[in-house]
C-alpha positions in Angstrom: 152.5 145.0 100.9 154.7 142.2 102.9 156.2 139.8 100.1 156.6 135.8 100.8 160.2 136.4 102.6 158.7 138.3 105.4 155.4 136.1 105.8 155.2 133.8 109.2 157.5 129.9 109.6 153.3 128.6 109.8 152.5 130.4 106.7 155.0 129.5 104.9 154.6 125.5 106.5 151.6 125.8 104.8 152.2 126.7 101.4 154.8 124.2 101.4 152.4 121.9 102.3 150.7 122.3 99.0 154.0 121.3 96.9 153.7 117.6 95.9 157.0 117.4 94.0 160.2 116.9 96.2 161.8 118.2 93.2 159.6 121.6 93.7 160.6 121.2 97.6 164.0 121.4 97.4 163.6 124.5 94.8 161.8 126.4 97.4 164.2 125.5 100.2 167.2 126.7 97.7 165.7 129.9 97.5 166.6 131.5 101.2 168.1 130.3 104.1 164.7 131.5 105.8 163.1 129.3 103.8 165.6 126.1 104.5 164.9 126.9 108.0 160.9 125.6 107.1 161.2 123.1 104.1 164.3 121.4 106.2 163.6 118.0 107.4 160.3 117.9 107.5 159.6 118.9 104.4 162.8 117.8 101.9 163.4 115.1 103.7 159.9 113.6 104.0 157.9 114.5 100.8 159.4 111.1 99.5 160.3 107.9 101.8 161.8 104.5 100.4 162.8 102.2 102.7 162.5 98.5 103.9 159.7 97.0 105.8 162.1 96.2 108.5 163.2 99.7 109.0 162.3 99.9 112.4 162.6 103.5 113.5 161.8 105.0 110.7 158.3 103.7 111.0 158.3 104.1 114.9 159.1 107.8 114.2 156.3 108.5 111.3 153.8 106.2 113.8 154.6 108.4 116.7 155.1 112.0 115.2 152.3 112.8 113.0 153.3 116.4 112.5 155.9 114.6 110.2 154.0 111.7 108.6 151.5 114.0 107.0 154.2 115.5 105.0 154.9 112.4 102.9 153.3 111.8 99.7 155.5 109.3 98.2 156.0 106.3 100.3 157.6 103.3 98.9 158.1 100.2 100.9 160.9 97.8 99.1 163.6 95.1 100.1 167.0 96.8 99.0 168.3 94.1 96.5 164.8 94.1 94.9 163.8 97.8 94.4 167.5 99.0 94.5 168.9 102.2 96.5 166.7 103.5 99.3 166.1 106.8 100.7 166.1 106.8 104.6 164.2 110.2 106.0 166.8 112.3 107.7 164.7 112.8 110.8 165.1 112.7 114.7 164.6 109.1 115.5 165.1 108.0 111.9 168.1 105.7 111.1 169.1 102.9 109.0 169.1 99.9 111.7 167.5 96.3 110.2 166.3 94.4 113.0 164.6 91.2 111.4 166.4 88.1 109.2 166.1 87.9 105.6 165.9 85.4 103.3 163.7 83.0 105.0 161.2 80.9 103.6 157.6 81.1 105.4 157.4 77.7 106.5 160.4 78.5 108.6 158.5 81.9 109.9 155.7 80.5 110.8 157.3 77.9 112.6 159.2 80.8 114.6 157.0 82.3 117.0 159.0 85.1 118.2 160.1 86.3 114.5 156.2 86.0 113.6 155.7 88.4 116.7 158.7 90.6 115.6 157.2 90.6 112.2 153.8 91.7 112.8 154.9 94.4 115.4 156.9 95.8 112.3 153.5 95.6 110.3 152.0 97.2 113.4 153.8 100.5 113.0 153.8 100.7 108.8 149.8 101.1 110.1 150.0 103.4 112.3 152.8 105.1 109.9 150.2 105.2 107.2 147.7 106.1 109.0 149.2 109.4 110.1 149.6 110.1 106.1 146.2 111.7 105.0 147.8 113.3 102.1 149.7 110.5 100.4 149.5 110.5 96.6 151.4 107.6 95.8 152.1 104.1 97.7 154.8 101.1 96.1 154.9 98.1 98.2 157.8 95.7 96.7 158.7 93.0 99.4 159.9 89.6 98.9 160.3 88.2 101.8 157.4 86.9 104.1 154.9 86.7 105.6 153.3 90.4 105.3 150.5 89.9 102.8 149.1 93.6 102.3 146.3 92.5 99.8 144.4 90.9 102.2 141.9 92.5 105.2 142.3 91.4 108.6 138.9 90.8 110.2 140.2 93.4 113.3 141.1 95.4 110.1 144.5 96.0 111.5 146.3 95.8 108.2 147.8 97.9 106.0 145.3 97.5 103.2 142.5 98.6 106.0 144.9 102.0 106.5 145.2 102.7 103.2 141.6 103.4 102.8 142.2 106.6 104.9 144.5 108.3 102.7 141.4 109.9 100.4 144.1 111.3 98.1 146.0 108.0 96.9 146.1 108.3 93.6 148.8 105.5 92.5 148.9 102.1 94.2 151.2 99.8 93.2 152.1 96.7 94.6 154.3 93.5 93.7 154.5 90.4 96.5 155.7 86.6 96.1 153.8 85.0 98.7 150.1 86.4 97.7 148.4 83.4 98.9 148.4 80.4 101.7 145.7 79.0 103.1 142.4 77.3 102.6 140.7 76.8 99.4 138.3 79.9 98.4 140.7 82.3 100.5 139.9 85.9 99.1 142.1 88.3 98.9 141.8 91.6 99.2 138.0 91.8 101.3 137.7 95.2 99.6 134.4 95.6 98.1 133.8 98.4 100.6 137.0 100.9 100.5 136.6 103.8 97.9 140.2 105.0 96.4 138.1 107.8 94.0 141.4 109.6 93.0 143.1 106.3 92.1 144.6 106.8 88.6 147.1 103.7 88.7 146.4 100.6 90.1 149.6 98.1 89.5 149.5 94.1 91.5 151.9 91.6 90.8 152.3 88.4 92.7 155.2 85.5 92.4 154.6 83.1 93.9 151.1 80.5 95.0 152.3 77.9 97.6 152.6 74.5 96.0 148.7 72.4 96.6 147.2 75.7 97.0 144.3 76.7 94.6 143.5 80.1 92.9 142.2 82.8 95.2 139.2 84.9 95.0 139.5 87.9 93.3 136.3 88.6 93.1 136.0 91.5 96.2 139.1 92.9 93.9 136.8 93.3 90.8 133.8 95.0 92.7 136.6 97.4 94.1 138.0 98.1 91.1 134.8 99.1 89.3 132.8 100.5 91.8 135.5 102.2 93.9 137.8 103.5 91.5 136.1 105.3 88.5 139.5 107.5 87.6 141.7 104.6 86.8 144.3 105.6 83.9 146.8 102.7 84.2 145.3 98.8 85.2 148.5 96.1 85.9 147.8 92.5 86.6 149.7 89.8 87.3 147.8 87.2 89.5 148.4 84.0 90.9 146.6 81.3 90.8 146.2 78.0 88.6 144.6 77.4 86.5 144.9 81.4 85.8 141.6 82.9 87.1 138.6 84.1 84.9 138.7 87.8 85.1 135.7 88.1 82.4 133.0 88.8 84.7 134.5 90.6 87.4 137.8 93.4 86.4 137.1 93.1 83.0 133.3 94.1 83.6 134.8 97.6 84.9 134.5 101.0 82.7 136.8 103.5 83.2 136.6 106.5 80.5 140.1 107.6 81.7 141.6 104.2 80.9 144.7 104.4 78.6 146.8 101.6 79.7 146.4 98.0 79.8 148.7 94.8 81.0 147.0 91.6 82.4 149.2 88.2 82.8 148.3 85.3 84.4 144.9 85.4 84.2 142.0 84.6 81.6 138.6 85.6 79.6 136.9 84.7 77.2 137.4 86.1 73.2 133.6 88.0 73.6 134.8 89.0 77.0 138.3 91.0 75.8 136.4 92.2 72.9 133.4 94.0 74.5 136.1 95.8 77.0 138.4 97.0 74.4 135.6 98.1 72.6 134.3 100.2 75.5 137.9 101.9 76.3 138.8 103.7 73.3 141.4 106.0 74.7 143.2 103.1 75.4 147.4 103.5 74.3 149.2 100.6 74.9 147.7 97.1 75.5 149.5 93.7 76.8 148.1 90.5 78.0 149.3 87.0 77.9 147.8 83.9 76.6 144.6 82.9 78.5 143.7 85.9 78.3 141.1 85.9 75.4 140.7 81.8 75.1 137.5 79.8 74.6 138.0 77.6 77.6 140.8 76.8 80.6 141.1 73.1 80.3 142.5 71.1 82.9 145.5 70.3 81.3 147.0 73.1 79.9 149.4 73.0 76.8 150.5 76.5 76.6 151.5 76.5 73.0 148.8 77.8 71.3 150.0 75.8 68.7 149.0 72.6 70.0 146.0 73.8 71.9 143.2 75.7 70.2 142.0 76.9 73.3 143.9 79.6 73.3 144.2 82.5 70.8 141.1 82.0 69.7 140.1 84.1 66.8 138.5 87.9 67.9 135.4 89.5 66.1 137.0 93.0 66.9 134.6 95.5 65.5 136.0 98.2 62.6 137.9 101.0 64.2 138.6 99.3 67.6 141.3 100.9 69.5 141.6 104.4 67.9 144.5 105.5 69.7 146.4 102.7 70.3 150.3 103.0 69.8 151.5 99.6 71.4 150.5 96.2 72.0 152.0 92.9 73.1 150.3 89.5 72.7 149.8 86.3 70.7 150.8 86.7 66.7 147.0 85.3 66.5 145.7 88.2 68.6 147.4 91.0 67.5 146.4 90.3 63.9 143.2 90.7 64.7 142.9 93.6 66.6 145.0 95.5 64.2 143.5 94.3 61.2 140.3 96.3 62.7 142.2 99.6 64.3 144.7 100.3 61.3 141.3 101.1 59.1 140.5 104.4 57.0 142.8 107.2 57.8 144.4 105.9 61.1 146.0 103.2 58.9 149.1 104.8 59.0 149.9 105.0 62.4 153.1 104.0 64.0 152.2 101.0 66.3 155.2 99.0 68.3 154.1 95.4 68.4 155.6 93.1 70.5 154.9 89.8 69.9 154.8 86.6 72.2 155.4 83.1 72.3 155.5 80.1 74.3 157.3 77.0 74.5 160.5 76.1 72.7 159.2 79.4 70.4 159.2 77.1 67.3 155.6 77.4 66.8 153.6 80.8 67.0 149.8 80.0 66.1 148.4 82.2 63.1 151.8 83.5 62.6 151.8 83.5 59.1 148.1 85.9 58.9 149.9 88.1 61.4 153.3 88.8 59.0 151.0 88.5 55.8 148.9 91.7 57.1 151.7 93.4 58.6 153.6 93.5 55.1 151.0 96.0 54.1 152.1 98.4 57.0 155.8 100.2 57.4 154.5 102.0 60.1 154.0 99.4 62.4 157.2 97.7 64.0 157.1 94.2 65.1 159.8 92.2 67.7 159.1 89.4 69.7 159.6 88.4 73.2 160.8 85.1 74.9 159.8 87.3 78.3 156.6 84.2 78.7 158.5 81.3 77.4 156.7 78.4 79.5 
């Protein structure tokens, strides 16, 4: 019987086709030189890819060589001072050369013809990179300069948003970019009510940054996506743009994912029956965060974000008995957290160990309901407390 050493280079090509872990890869190609001969570049060098959106060949290389794009799984997309070291593929045609400026505001861009071509013949070949990528598993998208905007479809749908709807195996998507919106009022972002991402487990978007006078977009195609598209989600990350913060109630927070066991929303809002009804109806949930509007009667016009001086926000929550079985950590209003742990730490789960973090606005000399929240807490050593200036306004 022929054992793995003596099997064909395309056989073997194959099966290391089926490893996921570049960890795993580089094991295999340890093993023999015979094998190092097949895992090497294409394999070990291309399972996982971080580089800059400006990396020019390594994206003309992945457009124009499939045979090597289908081999990545991991493919993260970050400016180097944001997202920290990079790793370039080792590959023929692959190197390390920049080719646009950075650092420059969008009004400037814009104004540049030529850079705005340069720019979107870079965003040219990350689509045709990604298309070539039917396996990827995981995509990170951390840029901070402009003017890409990847949560947005184009109406020739030549956008990277558009090409990641191919890759039928994407199971983390994760993506963080300051300029998430300019333009008109009622822009929608996103225009994804009909792309499916079925094996999406984590779904992770953070913007930074609304151009002054613009208003808050539509998320609305994002919240039909969401939870008709995406029925696996384990992990659920928001931070939009937008002000005043945009009501999430009765479009993400309408979702149902059984999976769902992790939990941060900031910058957005709902209303108290609104946050109740979806904790309610996600009791695997573990750890829970979300920021002030989230869970207030109304978004006036003027906003005084202490919640001190405005009792619009942290309103009170009928949490029903029991909510939240499983949770181990939250982070939210004093006002909030008392009463969703006042209804979880119940019967026998009253002495589980819960990490609260607590948060607070303004100078942080008033925190509304604070004294209920410490009161209760006295009554359990198993639950720590600390509290954060992270959302000081």
């Amino acid at each position: 019987m022929t054992d793995i050493t003596h099997l064909p280079p395309e056989v073997l090509d194959i099966i290391l086709s089926c490893i996921e872990d570049p960890t795993d890869v580089k094991h295999f190609a340890l093993t023999s030189r015979s094998f190092a001969a097949v895992a090497s570049p294409n394999h070990t060098q291309l399972r996982a890819v971080w580089c800059p959106r400006q990396s020019i060949s390594v994206w003309n290389s992945l457009a124009t060589n499939a045979a090597q794009a289908r081999n990545v799984r991991y493919l993260h997309i970050g400016d180097y001072e944001e997202s920290g070291p990079c790793h370039f593929p080792k590959v023929s045609g692959a190197t390390r050369t920049n080719t646009t400026p950075r650092n420059r505001w969008r009004g400037e861009l814009e104004a540049d013809s030529e850079l705005h071509d340069v720019l979107r013949a870079e965003e040219a070949l990350i689509i045709a990179a990604v298309k070539n990528m039917p396996h990827l598993l995981a995509f990170r998208w951390d840029c901070f300069d402009p003017p890409v905007v990847i949560a947005q479809r184009e109406p020739d749908e030549q956008d990277i948003w558009t090409a990641l709807s191919s890759c039928r195996d994407l199971r983390e998507l994760r993506i963080t970019e300051y300029y998430c919106y300019v333009g008109g009022p009622g822009r929608t972002l996103f225009g994804a009510e009909r792309f499916a991402f079925s094996s999406l487990t984590v779904f992770e978007y953070r913007t930074r940054y609304v151009e002054e006078g613009g208003v808050t977009p539509d998320y609305t195609s994002l919240g039909i996506m969401l939870r008709e598209r995406c029925p696996r989600l384990q992990r659920l990350n928001l931070v939009l743009a937008g002000f005043p913060p945009p009501d999430i109630g009765d479009s993400i927070l309408r979702g149902r994912w059984p999976d769902l066991q992790h939990l941060f929303l900031l910058a957005a809002a709902c209303r108290p029956e609104a946050l109740v009804t979806f904790l309610s109806a996600h009791p695997r949930l573990q750890t829970v965060g979300f920021s002030e509007f989230i869970g207030c009667r109304e978004i006036p016009g003027d906003i005084l974000w202490d919640p001190a001086l405005n009792p619009q926000i942290d309103a009170p929550l009928a949490c029903p008995a029991g909510i939240l079985p499983n949770l181990s950590e939250i982070e939210c209003c004093a006002g909030h957290a008392f009463d969703i742990l006042s209804a979880s730490l119940t019967g026998d789960r009253a002495d589980r160990h819960i990490s609260v973090e607590v948060l607070f606005y303004g100078d942080g000399s008033t925190v509304h309901r604070l004294a209920d929240f410490l009161s209760f807490i006295r009554r359990f050593p198993n639950v720590q407390v600390s509290d954060s200036a992270v959302f000081q306004r």
